[in-house]
C-alpha positions as a printed NumPy array, in Angstrom:
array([[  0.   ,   0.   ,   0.   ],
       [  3.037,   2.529,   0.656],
       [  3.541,   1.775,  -2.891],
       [  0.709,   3.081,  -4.004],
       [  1.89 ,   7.102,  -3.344],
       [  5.27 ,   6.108,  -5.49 ],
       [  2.108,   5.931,  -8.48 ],
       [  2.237,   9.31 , -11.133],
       [ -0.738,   9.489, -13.319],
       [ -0.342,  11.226, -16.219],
       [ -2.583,  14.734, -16.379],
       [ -4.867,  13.509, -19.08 ],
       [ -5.511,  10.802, -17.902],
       [ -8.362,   9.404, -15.18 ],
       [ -6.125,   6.678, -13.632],
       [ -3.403,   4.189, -15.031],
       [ -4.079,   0.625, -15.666],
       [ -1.124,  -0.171, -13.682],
       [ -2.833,   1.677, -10.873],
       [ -6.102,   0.364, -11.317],
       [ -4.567,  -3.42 , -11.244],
       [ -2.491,  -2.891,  -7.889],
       [ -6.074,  -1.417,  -6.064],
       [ -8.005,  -4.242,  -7.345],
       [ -4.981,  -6.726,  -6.111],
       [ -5.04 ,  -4.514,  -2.509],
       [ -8.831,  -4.416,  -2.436],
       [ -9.61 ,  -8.051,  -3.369],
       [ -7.099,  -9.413,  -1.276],
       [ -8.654,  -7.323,   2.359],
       [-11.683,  -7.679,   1.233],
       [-11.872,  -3.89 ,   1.933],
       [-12.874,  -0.512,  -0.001],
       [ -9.284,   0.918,  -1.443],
       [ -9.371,   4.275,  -2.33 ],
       [ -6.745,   7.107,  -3.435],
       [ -7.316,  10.771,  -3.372],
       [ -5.105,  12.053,  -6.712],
       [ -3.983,  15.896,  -7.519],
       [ -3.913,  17.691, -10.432],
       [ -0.547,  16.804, -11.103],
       [ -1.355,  12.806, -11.402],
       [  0.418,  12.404,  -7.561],
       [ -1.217,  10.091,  -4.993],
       [ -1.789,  12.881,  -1.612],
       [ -3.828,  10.44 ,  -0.122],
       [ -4.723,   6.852,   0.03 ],
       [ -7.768,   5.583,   2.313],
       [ -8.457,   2.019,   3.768],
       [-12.492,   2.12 ,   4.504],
       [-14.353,  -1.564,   5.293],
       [-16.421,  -3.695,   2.668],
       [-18.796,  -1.17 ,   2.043],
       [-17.444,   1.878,   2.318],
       [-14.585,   4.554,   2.905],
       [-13.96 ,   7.656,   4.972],
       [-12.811,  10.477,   4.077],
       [-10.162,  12.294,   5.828],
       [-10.349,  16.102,   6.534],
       [ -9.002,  18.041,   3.445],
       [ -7.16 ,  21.324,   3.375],
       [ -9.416,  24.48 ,   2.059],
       [ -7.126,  25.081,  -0.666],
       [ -9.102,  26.23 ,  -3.829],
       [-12.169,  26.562,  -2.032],
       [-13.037,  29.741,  -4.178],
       [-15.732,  30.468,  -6.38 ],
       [-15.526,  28.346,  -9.396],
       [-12.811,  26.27 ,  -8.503],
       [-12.797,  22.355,  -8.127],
       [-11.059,  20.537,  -4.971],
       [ -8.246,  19.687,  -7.341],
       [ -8.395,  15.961,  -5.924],
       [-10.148,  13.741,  -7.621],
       [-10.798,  10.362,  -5.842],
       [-10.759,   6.917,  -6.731],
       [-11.696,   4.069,  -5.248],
       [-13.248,   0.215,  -5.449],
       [-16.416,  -1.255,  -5.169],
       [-15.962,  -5.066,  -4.496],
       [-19.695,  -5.957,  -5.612],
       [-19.425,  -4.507,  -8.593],
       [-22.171,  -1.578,  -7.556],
       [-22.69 ,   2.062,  -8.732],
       [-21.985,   5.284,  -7.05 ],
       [-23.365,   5.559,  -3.719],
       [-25.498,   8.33 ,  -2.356],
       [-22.296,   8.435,   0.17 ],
       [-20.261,   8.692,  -3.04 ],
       [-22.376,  11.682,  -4.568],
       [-22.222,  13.844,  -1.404],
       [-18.463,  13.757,  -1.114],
       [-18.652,  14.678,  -4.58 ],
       [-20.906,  17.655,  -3.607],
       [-19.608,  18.478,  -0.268],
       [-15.779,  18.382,  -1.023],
       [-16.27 ,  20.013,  -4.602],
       [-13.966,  16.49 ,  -5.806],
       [-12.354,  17.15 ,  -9.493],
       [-14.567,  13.683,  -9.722],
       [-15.745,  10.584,  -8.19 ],
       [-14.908,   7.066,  -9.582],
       [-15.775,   3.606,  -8.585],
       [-13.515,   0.712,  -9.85 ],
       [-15.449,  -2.215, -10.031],
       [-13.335,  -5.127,  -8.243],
       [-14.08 ,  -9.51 ,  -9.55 ],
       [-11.421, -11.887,  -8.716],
       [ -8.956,  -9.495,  -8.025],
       [ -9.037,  -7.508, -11.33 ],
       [-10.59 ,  -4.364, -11.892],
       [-13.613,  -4.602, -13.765],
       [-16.163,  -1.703, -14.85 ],
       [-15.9  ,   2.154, -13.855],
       [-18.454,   4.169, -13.63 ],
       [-17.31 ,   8.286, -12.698],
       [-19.087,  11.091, -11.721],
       [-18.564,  14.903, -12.262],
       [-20.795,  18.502, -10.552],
       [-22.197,  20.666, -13.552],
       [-22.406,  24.228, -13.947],
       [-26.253,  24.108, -14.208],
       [-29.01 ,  21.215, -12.737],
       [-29.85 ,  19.05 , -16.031],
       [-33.122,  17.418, -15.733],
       [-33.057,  18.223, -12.32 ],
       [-29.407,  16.108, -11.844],
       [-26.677,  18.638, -10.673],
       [-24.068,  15.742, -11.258],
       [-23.272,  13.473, -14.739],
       [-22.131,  10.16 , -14.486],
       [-20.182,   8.616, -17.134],
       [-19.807,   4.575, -17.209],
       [-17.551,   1.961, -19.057],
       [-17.307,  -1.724, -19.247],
       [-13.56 ,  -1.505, -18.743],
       [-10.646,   1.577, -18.114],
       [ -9.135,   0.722, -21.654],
       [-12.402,   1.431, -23.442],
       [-12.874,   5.152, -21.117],
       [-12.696,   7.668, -24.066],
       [-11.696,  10.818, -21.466],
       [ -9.35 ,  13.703, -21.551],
       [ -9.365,  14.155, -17.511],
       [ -7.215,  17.406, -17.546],
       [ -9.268,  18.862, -20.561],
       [-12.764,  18.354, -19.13 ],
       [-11.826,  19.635, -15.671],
       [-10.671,  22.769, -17.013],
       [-13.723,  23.084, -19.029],
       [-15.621,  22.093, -15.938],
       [-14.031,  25.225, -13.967],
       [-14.103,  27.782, -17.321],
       [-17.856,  26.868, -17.085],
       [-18.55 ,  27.517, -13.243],
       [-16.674,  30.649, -13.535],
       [-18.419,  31.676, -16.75 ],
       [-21.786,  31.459, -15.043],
       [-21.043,  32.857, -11.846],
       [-22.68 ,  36.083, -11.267],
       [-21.048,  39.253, -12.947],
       [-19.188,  41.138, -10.034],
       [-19.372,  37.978,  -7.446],
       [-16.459,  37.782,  -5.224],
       [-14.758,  41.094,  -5.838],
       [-16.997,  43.905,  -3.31 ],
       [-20.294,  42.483,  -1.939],
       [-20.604,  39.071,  -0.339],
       [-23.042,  36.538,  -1.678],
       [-24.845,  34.723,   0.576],
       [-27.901,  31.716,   0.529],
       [-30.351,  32.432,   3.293],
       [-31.912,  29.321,   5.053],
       [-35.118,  29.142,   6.971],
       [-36.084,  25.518,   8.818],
       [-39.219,  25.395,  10.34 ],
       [-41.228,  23.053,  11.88 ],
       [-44.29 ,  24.602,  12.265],
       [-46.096,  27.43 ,   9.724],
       [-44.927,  28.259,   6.544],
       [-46.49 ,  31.539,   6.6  ],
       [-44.736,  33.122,   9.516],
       [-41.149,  30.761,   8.43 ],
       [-41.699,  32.83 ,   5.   ],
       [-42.439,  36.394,   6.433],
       [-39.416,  35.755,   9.125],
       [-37.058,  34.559,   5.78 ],
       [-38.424,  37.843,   4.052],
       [-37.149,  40.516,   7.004],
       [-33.643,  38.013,   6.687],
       [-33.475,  39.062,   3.771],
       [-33.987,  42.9  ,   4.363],
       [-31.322,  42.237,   6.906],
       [-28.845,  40.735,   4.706],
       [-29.459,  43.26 ,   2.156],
       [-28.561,  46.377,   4.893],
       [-25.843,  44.688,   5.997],
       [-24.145,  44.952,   2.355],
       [-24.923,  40.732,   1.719],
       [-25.71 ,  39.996,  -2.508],
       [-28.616,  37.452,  -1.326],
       [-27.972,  34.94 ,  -4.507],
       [-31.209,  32.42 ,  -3.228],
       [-33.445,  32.352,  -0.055],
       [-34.282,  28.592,   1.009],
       [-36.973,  27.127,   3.384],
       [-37.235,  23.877,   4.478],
       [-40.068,  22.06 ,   6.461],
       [-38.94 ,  19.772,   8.738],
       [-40.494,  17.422,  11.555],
       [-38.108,  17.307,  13.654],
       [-34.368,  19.67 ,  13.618],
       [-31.178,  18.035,  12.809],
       [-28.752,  18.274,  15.666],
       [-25.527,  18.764,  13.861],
       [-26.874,  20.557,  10.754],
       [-30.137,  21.629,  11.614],
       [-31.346,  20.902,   8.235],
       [-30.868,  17.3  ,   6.427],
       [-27.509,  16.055,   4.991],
       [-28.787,  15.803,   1.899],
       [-30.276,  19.08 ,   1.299],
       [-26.944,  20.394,   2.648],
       [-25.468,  18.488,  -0.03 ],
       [-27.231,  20.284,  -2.896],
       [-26.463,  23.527,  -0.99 ],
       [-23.066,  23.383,  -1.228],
       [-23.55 ,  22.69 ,  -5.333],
       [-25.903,  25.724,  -5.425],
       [-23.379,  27.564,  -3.679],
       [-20.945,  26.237,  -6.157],
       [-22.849,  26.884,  -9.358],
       [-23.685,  30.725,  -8.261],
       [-20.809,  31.87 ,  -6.471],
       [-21.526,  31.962,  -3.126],
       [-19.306,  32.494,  -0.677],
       [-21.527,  32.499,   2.981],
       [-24.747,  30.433,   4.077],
       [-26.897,  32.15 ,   6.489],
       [-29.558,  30.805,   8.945],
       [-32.792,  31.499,  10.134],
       [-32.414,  30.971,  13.36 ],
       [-30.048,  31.036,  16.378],
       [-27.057,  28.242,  15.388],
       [-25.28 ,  26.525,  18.474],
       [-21.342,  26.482,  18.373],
       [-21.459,  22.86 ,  17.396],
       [-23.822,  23.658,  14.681],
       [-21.776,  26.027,  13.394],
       [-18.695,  23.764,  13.314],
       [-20.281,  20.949,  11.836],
       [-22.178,  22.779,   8.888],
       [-18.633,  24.788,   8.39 ],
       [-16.81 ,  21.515,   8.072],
       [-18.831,  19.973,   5.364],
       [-19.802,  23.04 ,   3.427],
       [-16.323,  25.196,   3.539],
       [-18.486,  27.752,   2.953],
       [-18.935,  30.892,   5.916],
       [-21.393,  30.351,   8.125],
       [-23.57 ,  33.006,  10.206],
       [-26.83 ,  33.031,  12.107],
       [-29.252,  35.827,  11.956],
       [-28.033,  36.88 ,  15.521],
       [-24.826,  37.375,  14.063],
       [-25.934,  38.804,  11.094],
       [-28.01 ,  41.447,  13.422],
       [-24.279,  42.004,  14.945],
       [-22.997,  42.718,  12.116],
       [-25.435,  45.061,  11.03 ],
       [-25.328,  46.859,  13.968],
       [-21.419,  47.342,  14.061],
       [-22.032,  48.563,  10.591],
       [-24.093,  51.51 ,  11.573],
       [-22.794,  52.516,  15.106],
       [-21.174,  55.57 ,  15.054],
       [-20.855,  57.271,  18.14 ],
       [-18.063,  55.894,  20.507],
       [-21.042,  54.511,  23.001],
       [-22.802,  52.932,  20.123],
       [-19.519,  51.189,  19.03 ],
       [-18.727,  50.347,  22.558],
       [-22.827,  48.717,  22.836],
       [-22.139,  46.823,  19.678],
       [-18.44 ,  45.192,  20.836],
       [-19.942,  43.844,  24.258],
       [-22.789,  42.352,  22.566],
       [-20.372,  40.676,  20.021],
       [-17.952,  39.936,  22.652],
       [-20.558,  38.249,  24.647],
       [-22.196,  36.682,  21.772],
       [-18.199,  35.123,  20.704],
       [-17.16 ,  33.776,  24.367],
       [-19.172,  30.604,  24.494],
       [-18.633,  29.914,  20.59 ],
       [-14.686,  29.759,  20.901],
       [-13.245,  26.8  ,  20.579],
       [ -9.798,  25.22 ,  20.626],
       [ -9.291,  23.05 ,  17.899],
       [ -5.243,  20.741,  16.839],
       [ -2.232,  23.334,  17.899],
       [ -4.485,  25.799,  19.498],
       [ -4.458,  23.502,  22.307],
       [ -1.026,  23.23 ,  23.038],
       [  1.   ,  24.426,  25.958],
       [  1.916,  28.066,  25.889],
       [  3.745,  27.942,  29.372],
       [  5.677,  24.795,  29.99 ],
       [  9.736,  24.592,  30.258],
       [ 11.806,  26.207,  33.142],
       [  9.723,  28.434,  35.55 ],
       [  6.508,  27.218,  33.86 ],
       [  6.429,  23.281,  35.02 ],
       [  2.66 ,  21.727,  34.965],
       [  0.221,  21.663,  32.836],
       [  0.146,  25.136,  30.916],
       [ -2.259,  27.64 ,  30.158],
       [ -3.947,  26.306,  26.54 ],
       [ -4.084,  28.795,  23.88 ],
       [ -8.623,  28.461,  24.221],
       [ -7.868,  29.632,  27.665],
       [ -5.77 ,  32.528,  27.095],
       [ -8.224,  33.641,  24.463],
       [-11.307,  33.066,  26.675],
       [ -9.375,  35.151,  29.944],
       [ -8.683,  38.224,  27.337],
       [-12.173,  38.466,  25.707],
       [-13.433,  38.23 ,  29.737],
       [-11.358,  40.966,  30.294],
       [-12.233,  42.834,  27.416],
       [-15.906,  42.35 ,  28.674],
       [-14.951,  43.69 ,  32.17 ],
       [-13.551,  46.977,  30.869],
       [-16.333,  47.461,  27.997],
       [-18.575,  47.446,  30.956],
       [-16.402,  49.744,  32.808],
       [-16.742,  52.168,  29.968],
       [-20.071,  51.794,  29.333],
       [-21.236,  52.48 ,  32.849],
       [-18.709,  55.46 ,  32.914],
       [-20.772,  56.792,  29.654],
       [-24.001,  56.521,  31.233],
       [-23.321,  57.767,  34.48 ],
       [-22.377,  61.451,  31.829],
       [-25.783,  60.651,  30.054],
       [-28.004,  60.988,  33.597],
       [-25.866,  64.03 ,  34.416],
       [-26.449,  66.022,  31.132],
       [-30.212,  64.567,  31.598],
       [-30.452,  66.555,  34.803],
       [-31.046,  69.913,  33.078],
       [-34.026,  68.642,  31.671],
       [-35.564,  67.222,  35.076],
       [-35.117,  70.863,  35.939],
       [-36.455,  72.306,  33.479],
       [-39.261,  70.06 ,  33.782],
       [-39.721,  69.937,  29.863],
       [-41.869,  67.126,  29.025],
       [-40.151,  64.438,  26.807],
       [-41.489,  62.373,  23.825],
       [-39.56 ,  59.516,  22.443],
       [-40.111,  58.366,  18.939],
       [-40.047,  53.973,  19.356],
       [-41.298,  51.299,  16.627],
       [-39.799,  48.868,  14.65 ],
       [-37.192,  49.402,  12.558],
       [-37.539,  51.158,   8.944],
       [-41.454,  52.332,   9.766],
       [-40.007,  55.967,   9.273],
       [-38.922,  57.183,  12.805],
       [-36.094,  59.383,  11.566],
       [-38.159,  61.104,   8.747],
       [-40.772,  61.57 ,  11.269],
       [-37.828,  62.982,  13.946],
       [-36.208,  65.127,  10.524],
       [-40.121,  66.609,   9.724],
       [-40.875,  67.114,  13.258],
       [-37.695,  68.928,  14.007],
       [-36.136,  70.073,  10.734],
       [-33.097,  67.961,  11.856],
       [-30.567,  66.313,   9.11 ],
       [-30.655,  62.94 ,  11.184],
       [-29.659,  60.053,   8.601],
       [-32.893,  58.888,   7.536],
       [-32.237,  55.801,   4.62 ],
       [-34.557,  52.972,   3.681],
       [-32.939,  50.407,   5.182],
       [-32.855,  48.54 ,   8.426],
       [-31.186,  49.96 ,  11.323],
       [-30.042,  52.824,   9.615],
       [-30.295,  55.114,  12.921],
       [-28.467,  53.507,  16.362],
       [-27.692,  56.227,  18.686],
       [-30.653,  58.337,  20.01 ],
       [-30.972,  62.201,  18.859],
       [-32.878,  64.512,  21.019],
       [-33.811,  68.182,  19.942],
       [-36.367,  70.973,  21.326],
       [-39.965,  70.696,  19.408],
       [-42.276,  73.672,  20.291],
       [-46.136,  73.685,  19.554],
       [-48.198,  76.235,  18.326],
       [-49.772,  77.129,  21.605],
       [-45.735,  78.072,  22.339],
       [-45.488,  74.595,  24.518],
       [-41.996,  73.144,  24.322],
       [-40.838,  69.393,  24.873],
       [-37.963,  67.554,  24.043],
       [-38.314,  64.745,  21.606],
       [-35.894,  61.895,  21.093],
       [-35.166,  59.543,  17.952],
       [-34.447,  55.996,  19.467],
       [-32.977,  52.566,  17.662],
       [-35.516,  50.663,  15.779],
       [-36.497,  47.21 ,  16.915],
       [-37.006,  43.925,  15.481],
       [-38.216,  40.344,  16.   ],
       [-35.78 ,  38.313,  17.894],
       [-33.78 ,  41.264,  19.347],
       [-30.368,  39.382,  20.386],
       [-30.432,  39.278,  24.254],
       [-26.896,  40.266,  24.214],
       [-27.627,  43.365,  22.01 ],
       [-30.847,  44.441,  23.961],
       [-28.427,  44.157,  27.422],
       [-25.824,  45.871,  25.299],
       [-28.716,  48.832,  24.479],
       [-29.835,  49.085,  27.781],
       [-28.207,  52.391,  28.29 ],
       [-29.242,  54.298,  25.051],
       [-32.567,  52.674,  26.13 ],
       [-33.115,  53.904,  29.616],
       [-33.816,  57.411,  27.364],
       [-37.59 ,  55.711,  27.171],
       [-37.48 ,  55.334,  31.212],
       [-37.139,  59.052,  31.239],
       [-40.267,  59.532,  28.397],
       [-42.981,  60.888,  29.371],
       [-45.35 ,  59.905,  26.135],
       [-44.08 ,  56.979,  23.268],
       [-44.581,  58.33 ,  20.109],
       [-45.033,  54.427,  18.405],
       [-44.697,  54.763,  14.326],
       [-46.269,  52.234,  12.408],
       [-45.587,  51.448,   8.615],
       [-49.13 ,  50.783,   7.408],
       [-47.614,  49.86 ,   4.293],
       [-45.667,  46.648,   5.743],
       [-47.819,  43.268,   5.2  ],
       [-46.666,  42.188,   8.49 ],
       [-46.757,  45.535,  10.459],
       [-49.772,  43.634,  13.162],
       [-47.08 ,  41.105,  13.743],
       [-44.187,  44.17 ,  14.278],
       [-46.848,  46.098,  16.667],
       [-46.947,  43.206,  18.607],
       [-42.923,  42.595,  18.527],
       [-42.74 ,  46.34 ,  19.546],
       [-44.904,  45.983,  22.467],
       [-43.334,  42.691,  23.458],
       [-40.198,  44.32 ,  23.922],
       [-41.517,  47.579,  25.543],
       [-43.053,  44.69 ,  28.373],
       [-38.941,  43.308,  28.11 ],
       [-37.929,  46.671,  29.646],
       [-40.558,  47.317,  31.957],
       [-42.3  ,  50.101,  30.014],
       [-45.597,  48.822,  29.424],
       [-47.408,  51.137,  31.489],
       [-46.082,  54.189,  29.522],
       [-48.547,  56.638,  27.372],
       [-48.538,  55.507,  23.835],
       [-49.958,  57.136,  20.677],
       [-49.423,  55.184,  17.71 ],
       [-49.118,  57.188,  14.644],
       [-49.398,  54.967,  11.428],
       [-47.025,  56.021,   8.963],
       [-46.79 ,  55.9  ,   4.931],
       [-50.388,  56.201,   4.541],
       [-50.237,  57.477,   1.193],
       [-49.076,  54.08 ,   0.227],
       [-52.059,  52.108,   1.729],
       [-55.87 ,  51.636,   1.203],
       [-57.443,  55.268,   2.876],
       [-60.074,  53.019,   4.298],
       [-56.97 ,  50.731,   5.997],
       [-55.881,  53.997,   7.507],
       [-59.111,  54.823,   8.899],
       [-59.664,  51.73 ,  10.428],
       [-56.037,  51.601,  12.482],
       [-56.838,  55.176,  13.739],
       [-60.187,  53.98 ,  15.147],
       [-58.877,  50.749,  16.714],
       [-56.271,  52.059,  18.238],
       [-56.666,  55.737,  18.916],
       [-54.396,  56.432,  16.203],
       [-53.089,  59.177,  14.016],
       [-52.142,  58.38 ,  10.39 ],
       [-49.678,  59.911,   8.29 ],
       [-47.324,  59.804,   5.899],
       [-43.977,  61.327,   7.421],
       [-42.476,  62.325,   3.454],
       [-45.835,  64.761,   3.012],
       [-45.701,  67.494,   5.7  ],
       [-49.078,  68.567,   4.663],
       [-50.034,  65.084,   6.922],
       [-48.558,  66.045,   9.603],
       [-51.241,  69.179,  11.606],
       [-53.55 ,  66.356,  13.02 ],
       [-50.376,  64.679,  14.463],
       [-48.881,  67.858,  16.251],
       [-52.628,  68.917,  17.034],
       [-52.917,  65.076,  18.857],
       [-49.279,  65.394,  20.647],
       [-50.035,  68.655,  21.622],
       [-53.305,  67.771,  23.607],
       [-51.351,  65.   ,  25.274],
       [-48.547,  66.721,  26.604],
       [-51.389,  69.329,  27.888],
       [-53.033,  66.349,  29.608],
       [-49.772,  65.234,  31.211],
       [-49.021,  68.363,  32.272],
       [-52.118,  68.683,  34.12 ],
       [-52.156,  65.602,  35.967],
       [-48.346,  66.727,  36.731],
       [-49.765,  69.596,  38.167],
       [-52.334,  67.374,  40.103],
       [-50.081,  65.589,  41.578],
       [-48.107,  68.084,  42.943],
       [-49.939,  69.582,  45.477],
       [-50.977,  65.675,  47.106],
       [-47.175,  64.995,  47.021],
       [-46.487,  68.403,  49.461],
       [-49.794,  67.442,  51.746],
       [-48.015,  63.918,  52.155],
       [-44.879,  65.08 ,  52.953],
       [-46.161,  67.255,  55.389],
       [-47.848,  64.773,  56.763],
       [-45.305,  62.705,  57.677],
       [-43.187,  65.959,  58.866],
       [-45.894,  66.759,  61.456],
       [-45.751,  63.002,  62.34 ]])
């Protein structure tokens, strides 16, 4: 068997008969699965011993693991009942992008009939694969090296125009076992996401399942044809609908060698994107850091001693220890910082308390139009974009009403459905601004097919952060883009306003409605003022 890496293979050619013979001979005599994995240069960089009906595959290195580039391995190996390709055989093919896949048929000891299999560029009857057969090696009509290259020239000739040189392209995933409806409209917002965050969404899958895989969450073989869809388009990252655990993350990696995120990391992402102030960018690297330290793993050399020799006798500090004391300590002075930052942000709120201007704060799920309400409100030049999460740190100017009332009024980070824990806890100082609100200005976009679902997300939260009991007048925004009649409805139901925050011809009944309120809490202010003083005289007197 050592002799077997000695082998060359010319580059046109599949295998050599002389190779073929000596795996039969190996195979036939252990009654055993013999398989070599060859390179593009004809040399043997791998041979495998598997059992009678099968082989294993050992991990590979990433090399050529790029957009329309084969493995640059093609493997070989016998079949000593003289059957076809396996399934098994097909999804190595797929998984490991082989060059090919080629079963040697093994009788007596000789080799017998072949039968190979290649990926295509594009499905073909619904087959991403082609198999190609032959009684014997001698009659296989094939120019290996040519059709490989032609196999690559294709891939890269279809791959999208532009793919791998600025934007990222990306599959999204959904597996659900329960509705499709709300598994659709929860792939749908992914893919807003993705889309923000700068992702080239190439396909959007969803796939019902029963019960969730452990290690890949969805089935092996629908991973499989992933993998060849990520092939065939150019995709470089996969990314899930759902919340992936470490091991699922390792496991999917392994066998796809394609980037793998979750949507909590994706909302990371996102968010590290659009922070800009130094608290917002501090927010965003505790959540991440926090997200990162149960995901890090040690894995070969990383676990090696870093302090052993003279002085350093025992066991050693690994380097997956090291790693996980630093990101702890990172963590401890991010919160250090943080609490540092909001200790200023109560201070500078003080002035207001004494003022005793009332305060307004603009909430609601992300891209329903807060900022172009807070810009049209205020005449501020607050970035207002249609895209998710394009405002993070809170902006608070001076509104004042006809009647010469003035308030201050605050532009807040959108939310969304499955808020990261990490990132909410991260947020929990740019949020307390809505402990200090007197009235939550909730904007709705009418226009949204799923805005009932987001009103309800929005008010989940609010419950999240102990704010449930605040005033709440929920203005329903972009109703120039909706059914009049829809409007009309939403206003009645819920006490609403409607408007549309682009037109500021919309906008009287709004600042007429906001206006009244802040009147109303004023008054009871007033009210409760003078009961306040009685008590605490009370208890002087006492």
């Amino acid at each position: 068997m050592e002799r077997l890496y000695r082998r060359k293979v010319p580059p046109a050619d599949l295998l050599t008969p002389e190779l073929a013979r000596q795996l039969a001979e190996i195979s036939g005599e252990l009654r055993r699965q013999i398989g070599v994995l060859v390179d593009r240069q004809g040399a043997v960089a791998y041979v495998i011993v598997g059992n009678a009906k099968g082989l294993l595959i050992p991990d590979l290195p990433r090399a050529r693991g790029v957009k329309g580039r084969l493995k640059g391995l093609r493997l070989i190996h016998t079949h000593l009942d003289a059957s076809p390709l396996s399934q098994d055989d097909l999804t190595d093919l797929a998984l490991l992008r082989l060059d090919v896949v080629a079963a040697l048929a093994v009788a007596d000891g000789q080799p017998g009939a072949i039968e190979i299999a290649h990926l295509l560029p594009q499905p073909v009857d619904g087959q991403s694969y082609a198999v190609i057969k032959a009684r014997q090696l001698g009659a296989l009509d094939m120019d290996f090296e040519a059709l490989v290259a032609s196999l690559e020239a294709e891939f890269s000739r279809l791959a999208p125009a532009g793919a791998g040189k600025t934007l990222e392209r990306a599959i999204l995933i959904g597996v659900t076992g329960h509705s499709r409806v709300a598994a659709e409209d929860s792939l749908a917002e992914l893919t807003e996401l993705a889309r923000s965050a700068g992702l080239n969404v190439a396909a959007t899958i969803l796939q019902r399942r029963p019960r969730f895989d452990s290690r890949f969450l969805m089935g092996k073989g629908k991973l499989s044809e992933l993998v060849i869809q990520a092939l065939q388009q150019g995709v470089d990252m996969l990314v899930f609908d759902a919340e992936l655990s470490p091991s699922q993350v390792r496991s999917i990696t392994n066998f796809s060698e394609l980037k793998v995120i979750d949507r909590t990391q994706l909302i990371l992402d996102l968010f590290a994107q659009r922070a800009r102030s130094r608290e917002g960018k501090l927010q965003v690297e505790m959540a991440q850091v926090k997200y990162l330290l149960p995901r890090l793993v040690g894995k070969g050399d990383a676990l090696s001693r870093l302090m052993g020799g003279i002085g350093g006798r025992g066991p050693g500090e690994s380097k997956l220890e090291t790693d996980r004391r630093r990101l702890r300590e990172r963590l401890h002075r991010l919160q250090q910082d943080l609490s540092r930052i909001r200790n200023e942000r109560r201070e500078r709120r003080q002035p207001r308390r004494r003022q005793n201007l009332p305060i307004l704060s603009i909430i609601g799920y992300t891209n329903a139009g807060k900022s172009t309400l807070f810009n049209a409100l205020t005449h501020a030049a607050v970035l207002a974009e249609d895209r998710l999460f394009a405002t993070l740190d809170p902006t608070s100017r001076r509104l004042r009403f006809p009647k010469e009332r003035e308030v201050i009024i605050t532009d807040t980070v959108g939310f969304i459905k499955n808020l990261p824990k990490n990132l909410l806890e991260a947020f929990k100082g740019t949020l307390e601004e809505l402990e200090d609100a007197d009235l939550l200005i909730h904007v709705i976009d009418l226009s949204n097919p799923r805005f009932m679902e987001q009103m309800a997300t929005v008010d989940d939260i609010l419950k999240s952060l102990a704010l449930q009991d605040k005033p709440v007048l929920m203005v329903f925004n972009k109703k120039d883009l909706v059914d009049p009649s829809l409007a009309a409805l939403h206003c009645r139901l819920h006490h609403g306003v409607a408007i549309a925050a682009v037109d500021d011809a919309t906008l009287p009944p709004l600042i007429a409605r906001l206006e009244a309120q802040v009147e109303q809490l004023l008054a009871r202010r007033q009210t409760a003022l003078p009961e306040a003083e009685s008590e605490f005289q009370d208890a002087a007197v006492e």
